[in-house]
C-alpha positions in Angstrom: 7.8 6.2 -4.3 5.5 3.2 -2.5 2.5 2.2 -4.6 0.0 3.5 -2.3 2.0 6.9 -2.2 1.3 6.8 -6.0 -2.0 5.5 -6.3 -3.0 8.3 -3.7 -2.0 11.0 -5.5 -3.7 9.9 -8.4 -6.6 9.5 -6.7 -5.9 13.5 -5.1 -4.9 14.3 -8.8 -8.8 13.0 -10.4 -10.4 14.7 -7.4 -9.2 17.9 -8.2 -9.4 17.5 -11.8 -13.0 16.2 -11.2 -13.8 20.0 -9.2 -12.2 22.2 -11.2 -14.3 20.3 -14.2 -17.4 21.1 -11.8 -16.7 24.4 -11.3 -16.0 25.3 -15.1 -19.3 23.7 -16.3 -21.2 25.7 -13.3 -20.3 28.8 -15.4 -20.3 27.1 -19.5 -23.5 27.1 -21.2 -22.8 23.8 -22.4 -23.6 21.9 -18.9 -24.1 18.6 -20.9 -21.4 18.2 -22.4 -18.5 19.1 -19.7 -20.6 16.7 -17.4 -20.0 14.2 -20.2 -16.5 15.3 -19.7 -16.4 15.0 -16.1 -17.9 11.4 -16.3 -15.6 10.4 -18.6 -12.1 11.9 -16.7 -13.5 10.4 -13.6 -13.7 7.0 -15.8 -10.4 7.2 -16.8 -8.6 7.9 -13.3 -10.8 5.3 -11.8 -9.3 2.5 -14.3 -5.9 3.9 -13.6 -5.9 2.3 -10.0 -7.5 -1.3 -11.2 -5.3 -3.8 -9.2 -2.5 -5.9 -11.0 -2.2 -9.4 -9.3 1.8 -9.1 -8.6 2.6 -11.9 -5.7 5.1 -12.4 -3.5 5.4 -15.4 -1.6 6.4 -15.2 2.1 7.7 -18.2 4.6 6.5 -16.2 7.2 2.6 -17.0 7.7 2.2 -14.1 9.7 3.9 -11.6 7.5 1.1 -13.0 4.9 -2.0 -11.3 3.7 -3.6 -14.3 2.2 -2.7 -18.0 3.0 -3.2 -20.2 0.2 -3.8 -23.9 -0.3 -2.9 -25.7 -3.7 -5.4 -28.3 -4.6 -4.6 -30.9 -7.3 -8.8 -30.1 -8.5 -9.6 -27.6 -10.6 -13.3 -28.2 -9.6 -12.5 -27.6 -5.8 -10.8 -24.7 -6.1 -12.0 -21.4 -5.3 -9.4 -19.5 -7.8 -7.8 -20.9 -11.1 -4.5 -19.3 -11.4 -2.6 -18.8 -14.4 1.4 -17.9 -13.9 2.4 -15.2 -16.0 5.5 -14.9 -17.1 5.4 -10.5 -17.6 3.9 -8.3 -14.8 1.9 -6.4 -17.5 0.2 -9.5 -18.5 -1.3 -10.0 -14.7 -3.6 -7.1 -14.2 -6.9 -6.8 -12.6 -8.4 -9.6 -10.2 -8.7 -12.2 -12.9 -6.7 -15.4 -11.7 -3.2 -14.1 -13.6 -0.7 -13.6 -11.2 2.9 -12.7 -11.7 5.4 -14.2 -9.4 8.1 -11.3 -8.0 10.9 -11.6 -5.8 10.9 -8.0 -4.1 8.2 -7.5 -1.7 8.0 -4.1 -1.4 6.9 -4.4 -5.5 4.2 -6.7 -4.6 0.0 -5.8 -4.4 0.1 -9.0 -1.9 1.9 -11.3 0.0 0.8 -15.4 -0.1 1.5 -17.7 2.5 1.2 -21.3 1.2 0.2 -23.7 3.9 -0.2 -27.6 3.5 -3.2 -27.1 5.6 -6.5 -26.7 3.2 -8.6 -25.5 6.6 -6.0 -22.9 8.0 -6.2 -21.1 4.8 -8.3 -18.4 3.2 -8.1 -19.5 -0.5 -7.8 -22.5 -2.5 -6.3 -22.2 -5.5 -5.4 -24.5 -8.6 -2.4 -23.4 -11.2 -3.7 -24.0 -14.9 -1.2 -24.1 -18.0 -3.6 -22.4 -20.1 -4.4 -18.3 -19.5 -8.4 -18.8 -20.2 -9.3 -21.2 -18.0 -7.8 -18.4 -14.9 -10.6 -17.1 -13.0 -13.2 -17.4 -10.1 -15.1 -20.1 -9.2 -16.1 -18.4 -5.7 -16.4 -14.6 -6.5 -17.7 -14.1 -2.6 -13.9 -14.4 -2.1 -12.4 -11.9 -4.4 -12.0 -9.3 -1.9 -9.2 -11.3 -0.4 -7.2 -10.1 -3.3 -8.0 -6.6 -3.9 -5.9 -4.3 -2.0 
């Protein structure tokens, strides 16, 4: 099954989970604690679907979500990047990506252009893990799904 095939039946799976929560604490004297419940389930499917940063990198521009320009200054760049070696190690929207050949297993598709002003993002490649992260948050969207 597709990511988004998955993703939306989790989301379908929490919503009815979430109702049938509602419905039972309509009818339990203890209306505190199952909306406790509730917020909490609701919690837990929400941080189910955080985004992992799995690339691929396309040679087709226009087959790209994202085109990216590599900058040799940490201090110009609008995302720090860290290359991680395990796809469970690059999850949420934090600057650690994981590199994967299959396309179809990717949450997005780069273009890297040579060309800093025909691109959306400018990014610098650290060695070290903590130093990943946003200098420009305004452009985080670009890599949420």
């Amino acid at each position: 099954m597709s990511k988004q095939l998955i993703r939306r039946l989790d989301y379908d799976l929490c919503f009815n989970l979430a109702k049938f929560f509602k419905l039972n604490s309509a009818a339990s004297s203890n209306k505190l604690n199952m909306n406790k419940i509730l917020f909490l389930l609701i919690g837990m499917c929400l941080s189910t679907s955080i985004k992992s940063q799995i690339i691929f990198s396309t040679n087709n521009q226009f087959a790209a979500d994202v085109n990216v320009y590599v900058t040799d200054n940490q201090f110009s760049a609008d995302l720090v990047v860290y290359r991680c070696d395990s796809q469970f190690s690059a999850t949420k929207n934090a600057g650690l990506w994981h590199f994967t050949s299959n396309q179809f297993s990717a949450d997005k598709i780069i273009y890297f252009t040579d060309n800093q002003f025909a691109s959306d993002l400018i990014i610098y490649f650290t060695s070290n893990q903590f130093a990943a992260g946003w200098s420009d948050k305004s452009l985080m969207h670009l890599m949420y799904n």
